[in-house]
Backbone as CSV, one residue per row, in Angstrom:
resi,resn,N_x,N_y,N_z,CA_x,CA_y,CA_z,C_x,C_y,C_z
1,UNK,-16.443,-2.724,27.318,-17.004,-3.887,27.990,-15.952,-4.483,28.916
2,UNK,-16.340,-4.944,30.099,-15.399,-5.588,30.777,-15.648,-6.893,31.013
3,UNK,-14.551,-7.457,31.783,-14.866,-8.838,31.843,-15.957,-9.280,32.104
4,UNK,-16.911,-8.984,33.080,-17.638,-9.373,34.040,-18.805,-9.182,32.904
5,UNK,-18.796,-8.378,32.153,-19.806,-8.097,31.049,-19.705,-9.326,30.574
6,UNK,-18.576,-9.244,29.483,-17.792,-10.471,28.837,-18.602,-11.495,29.677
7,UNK,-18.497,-11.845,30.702,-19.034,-13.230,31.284,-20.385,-13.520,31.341
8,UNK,-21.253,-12.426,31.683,-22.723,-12.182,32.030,-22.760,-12.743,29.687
9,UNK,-22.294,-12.076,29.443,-23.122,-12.204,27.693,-22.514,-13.969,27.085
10,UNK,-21.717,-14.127,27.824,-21.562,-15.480,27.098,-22.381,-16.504,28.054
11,UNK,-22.879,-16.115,29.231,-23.942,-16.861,30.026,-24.923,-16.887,29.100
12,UNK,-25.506,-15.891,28.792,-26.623,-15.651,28.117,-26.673,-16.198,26.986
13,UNK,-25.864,-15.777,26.045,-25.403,-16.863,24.851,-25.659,-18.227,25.225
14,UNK,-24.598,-18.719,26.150,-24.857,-20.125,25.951,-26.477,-20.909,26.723
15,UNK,-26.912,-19.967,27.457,-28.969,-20.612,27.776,-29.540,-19.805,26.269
16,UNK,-29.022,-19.066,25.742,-30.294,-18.851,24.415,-30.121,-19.958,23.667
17,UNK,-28.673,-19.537,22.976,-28.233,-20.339,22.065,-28.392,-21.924,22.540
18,UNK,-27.535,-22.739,23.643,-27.295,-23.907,23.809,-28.288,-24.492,24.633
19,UNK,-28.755,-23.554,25.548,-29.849,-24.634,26.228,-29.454,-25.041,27.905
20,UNK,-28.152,-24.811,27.864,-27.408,-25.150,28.901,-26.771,-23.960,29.847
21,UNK,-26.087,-24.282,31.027,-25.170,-22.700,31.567,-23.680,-23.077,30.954
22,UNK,-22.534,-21.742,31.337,-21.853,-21.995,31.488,-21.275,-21.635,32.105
23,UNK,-21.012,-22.621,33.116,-20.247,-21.729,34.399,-18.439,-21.189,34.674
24,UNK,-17.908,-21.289,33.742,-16.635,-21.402,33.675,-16.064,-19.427,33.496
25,UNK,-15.194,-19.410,33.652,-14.946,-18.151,33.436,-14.211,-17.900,31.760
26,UNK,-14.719,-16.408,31.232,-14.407,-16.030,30.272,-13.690,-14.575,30.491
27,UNK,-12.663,-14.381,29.534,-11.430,-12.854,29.661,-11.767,-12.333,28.358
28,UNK,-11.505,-11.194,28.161,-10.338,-10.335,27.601,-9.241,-10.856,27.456
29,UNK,-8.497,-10.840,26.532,-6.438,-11.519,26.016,-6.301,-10.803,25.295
30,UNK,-5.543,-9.772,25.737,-5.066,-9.151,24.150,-3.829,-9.438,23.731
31,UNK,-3.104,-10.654,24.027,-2.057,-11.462,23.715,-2.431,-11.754,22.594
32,UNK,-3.610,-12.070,22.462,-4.230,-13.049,21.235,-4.038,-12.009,19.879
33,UNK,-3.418,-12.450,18.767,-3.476,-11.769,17.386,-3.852,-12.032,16.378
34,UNK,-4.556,-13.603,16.388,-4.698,-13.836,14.591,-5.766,-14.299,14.973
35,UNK,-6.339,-14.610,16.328,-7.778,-15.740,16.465,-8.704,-14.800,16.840
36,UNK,-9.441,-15.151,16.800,-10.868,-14.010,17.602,-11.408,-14.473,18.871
37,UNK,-10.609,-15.866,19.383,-10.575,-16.497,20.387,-10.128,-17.652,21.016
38,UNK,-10.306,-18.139,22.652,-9.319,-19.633,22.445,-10.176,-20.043,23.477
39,UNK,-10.899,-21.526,23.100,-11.215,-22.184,24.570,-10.094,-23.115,24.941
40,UNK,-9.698,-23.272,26.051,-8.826,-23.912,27.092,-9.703,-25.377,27.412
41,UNK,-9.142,-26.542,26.816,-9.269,-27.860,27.533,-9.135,-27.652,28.495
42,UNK,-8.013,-27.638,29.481,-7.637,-28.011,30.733,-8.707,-27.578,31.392
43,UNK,-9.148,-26.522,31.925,-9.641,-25.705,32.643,-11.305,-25.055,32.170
44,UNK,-11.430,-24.894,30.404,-12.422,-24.630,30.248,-13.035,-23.142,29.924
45,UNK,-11.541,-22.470,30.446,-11.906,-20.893,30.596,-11.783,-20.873,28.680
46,UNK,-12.593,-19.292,28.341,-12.610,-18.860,27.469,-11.620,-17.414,27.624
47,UNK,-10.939,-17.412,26.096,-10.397,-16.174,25.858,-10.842,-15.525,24.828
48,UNK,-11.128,-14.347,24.868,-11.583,-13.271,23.810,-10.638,-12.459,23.243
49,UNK,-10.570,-11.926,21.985,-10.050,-11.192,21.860,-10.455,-9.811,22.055
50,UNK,-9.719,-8.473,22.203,-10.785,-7.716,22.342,-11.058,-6.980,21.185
51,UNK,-10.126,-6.958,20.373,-10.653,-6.645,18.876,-11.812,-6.831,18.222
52,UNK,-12.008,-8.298,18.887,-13.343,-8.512,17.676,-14.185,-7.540,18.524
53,UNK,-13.893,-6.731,19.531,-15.419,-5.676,20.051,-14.864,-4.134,19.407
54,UNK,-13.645,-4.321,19.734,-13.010,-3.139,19.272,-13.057,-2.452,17.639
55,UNK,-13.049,-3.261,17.053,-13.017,-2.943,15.402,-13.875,-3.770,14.427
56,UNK,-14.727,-4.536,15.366,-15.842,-5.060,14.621,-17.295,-4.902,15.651
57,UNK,-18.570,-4.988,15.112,-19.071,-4.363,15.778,-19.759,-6.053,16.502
58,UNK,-20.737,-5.579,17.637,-21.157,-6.568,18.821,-21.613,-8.069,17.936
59,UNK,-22.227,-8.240,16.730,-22.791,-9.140,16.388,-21.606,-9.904,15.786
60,UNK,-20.058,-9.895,15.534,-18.864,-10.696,15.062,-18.388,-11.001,16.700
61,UNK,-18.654,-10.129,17.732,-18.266,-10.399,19.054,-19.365,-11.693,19.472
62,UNK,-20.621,-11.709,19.247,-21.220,-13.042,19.767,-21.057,-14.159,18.989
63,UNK,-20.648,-14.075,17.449,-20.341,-14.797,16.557,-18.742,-15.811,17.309
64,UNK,-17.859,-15.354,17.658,-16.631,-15.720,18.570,-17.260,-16.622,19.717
65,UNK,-18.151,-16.010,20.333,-18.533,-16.209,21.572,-19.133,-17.581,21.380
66,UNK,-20.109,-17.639,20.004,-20.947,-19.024,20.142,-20.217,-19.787,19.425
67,UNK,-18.856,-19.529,18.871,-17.452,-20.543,18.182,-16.962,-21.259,19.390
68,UNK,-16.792,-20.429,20.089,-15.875,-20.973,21.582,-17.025,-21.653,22.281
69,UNK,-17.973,-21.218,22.182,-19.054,-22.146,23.099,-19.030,-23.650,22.427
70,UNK,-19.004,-23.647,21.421,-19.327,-24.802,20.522,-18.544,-25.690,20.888
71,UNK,-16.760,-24.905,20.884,-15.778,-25.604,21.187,-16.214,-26.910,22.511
72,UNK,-16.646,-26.389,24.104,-16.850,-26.093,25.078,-17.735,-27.454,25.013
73,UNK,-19.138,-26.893,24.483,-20.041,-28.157,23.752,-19.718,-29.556,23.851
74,UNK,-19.020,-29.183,22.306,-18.733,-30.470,21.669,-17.706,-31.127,23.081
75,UNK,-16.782,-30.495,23.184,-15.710,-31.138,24.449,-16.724,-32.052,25.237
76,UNK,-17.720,-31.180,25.835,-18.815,-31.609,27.331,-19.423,-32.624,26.751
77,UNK,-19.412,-32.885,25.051,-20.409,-34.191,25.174,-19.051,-35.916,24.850
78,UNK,-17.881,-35.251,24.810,-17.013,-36.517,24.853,-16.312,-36.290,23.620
79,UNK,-16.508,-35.466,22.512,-15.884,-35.553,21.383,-14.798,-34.763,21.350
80,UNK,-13.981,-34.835,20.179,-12.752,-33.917,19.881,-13.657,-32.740,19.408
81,UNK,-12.756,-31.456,20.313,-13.601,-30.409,19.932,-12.865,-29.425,18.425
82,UNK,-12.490,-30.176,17.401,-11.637,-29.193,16.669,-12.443,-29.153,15.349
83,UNK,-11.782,-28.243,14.545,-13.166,-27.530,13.574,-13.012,-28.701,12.559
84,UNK,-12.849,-29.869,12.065,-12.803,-31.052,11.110,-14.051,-32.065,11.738
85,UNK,-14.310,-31.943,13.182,-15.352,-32.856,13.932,-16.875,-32.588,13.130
86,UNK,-16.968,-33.538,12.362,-18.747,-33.330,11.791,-19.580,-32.530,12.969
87,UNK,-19.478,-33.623,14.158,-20.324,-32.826,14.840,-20.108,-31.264,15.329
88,UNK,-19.054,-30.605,15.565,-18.537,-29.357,15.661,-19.448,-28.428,14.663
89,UNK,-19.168,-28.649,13.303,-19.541,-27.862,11.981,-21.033,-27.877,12.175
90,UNK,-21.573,-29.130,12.452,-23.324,-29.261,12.573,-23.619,-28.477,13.999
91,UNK,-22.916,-28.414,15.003,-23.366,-27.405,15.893,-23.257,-26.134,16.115
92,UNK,-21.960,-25.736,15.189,-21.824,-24.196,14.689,-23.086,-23.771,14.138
93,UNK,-22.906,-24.296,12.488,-23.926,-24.158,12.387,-25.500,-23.790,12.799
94,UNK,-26.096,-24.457,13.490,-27.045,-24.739,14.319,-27.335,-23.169,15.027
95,UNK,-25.923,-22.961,15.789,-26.503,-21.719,16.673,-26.250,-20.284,15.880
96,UNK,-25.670,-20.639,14.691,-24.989,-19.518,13.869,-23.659,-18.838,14.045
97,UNK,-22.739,-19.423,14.529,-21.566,-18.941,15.170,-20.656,-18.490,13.425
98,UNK,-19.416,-17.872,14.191,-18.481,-17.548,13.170,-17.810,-18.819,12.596
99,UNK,-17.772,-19.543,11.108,-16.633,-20.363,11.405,-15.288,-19.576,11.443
100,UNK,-14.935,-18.787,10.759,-13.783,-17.991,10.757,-13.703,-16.631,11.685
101,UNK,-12.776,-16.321,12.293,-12.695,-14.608,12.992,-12.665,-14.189,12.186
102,UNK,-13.014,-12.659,11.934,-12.505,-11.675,10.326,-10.693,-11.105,11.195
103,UNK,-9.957,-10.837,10.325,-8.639,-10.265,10.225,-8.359,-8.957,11.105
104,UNK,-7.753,-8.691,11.411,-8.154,-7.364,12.704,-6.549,-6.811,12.105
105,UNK,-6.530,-5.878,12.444,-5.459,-4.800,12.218,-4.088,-5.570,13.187
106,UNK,-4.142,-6.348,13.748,-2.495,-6.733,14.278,-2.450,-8.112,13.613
107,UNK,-3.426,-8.669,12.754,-2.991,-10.332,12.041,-1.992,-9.995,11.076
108,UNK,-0.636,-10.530,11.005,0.140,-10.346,10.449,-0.303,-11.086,8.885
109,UNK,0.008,-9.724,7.628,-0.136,-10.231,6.467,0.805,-11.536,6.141
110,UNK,0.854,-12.433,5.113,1.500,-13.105,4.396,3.234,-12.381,4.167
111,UNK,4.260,-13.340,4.531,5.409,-13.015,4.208,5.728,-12.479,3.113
112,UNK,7.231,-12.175,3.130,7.382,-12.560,1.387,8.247,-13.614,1.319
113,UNK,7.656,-13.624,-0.269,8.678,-15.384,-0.314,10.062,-15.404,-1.180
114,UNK,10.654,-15.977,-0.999,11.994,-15.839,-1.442,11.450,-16.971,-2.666
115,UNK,12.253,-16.386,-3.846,12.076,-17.410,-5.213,13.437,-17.575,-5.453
116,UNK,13.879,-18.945,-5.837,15.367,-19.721,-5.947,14.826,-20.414,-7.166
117,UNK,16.017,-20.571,-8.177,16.015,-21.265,-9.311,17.497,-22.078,-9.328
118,UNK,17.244,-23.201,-9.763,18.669,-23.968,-10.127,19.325,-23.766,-11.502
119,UNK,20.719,-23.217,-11.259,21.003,-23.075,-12.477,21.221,-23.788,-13.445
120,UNK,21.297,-25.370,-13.206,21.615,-26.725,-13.749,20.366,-26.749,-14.535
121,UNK,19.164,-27.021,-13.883,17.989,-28.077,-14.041,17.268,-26.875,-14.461
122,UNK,16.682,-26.172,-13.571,15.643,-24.543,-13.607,14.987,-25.156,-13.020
123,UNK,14.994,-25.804,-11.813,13.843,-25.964,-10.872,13.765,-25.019,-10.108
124,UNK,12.425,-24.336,-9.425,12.084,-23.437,-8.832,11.839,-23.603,-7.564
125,UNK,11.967,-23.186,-6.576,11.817,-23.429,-5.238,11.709,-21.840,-4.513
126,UNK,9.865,-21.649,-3.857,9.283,-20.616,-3.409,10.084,-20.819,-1.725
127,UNK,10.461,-19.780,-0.904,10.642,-20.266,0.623,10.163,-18.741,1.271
128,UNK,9.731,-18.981,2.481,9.437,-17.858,3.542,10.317,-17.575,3.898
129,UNK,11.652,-18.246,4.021,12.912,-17.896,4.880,14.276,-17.389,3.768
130,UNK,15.300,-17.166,4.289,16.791,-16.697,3.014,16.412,-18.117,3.132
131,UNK,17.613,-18.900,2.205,18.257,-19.760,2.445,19.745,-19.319,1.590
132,UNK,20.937,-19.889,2.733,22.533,-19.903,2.447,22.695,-20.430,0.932
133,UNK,22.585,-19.946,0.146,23.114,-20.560,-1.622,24.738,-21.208,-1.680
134,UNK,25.317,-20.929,-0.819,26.624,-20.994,-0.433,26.317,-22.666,-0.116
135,UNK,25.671,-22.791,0.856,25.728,-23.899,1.436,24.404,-24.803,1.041
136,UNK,23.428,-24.432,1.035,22.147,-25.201,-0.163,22.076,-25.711,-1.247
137,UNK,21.779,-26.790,-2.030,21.965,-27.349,-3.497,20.717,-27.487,-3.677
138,UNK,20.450,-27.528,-5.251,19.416,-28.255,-5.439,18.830,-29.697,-5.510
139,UNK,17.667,-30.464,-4.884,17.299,-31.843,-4.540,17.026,-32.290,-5.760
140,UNK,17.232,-31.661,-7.076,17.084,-32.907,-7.847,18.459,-32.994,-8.906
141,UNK,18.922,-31.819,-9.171,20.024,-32.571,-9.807,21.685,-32.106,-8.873
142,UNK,21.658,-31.427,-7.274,22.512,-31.075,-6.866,23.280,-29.363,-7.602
143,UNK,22.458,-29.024,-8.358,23.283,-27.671,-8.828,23.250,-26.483,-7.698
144,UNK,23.609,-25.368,-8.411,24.051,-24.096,-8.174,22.247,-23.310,-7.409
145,UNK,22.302,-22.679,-6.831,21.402,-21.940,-6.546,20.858,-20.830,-6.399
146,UNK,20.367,-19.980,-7.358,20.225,-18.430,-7.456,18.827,-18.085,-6.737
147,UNK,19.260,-16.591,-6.157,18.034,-16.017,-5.386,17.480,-15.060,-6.961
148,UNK,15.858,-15.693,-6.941,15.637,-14.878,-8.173,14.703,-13.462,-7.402
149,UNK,14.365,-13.766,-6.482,13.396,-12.666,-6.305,12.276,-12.949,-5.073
């Protein structure tokens, strides 16, 4: 599918689904890795990912399409367009959109986490990052700090 496709189907989307046009332009991004898409305040344009066409099939691709429309929506009628807005969820809803993208082969899994114990106290402390034991204490009684795992 190319852009111009891409643009013609989210036209269509948004007079089935919304009722309304949309005249703004929509891409292809394959910058994009963890979202299944991004609408742009400033400007309005939509970004796709192309995964969700690539490794999921056309009906998770209009599912994106009527997320970002919603976005678009809600913006055009004055509100904050972010997914906590009652009205957002009641207009997802409504047209059947995705609330979530599904996971695509470049969303990076969960880290690992570094587990630290104090040797003083035995308080535990989970982190995504090292941290220097050399130079780190523990916040409640100031002790020693071991990497457990």
């Amino acid at each position: 599918m190319t852009d111009f496709e891409l643009k013609n189907l989210t036209k269509d989307i948004a007079r089935s689904a919304f009722g309304e046009d949309f005249p703004y332009e929509v891409f292809f991004n394959r910058r994009l890795k963890t979202t299944g898409g991004r609408y742009h305040l400033n400007d309005h344009h939509i970004d796709i990912n192309p995964l969700m066409l690539e490794e999921f099939d056309q009906t998770v691709l209009i599912g994106v399409i009527k997320h970002e429309l919603t976005h678009y929506f809600v913006h055009k009628m004055g509100e904050r367009p972010d997914h906590r807005n009652p009205h957002f969820k009641k207009l997802l809803n409504q047209v059947g959109g995705l609330r979530y993208a599904p996971l695509t082969s470049k969303t990076k899994r969960s880290k690992k986490q570094y587990l630290y114990q104090c040797q003083n106290c035995g308080q535990k402390y989970a982190r995504f990052r090292r941290v220097n034991v050399q130079k780190f204490v523990c916040s409640r009684c100031r002790g020693r700090l071991k990497l457990m795992g």
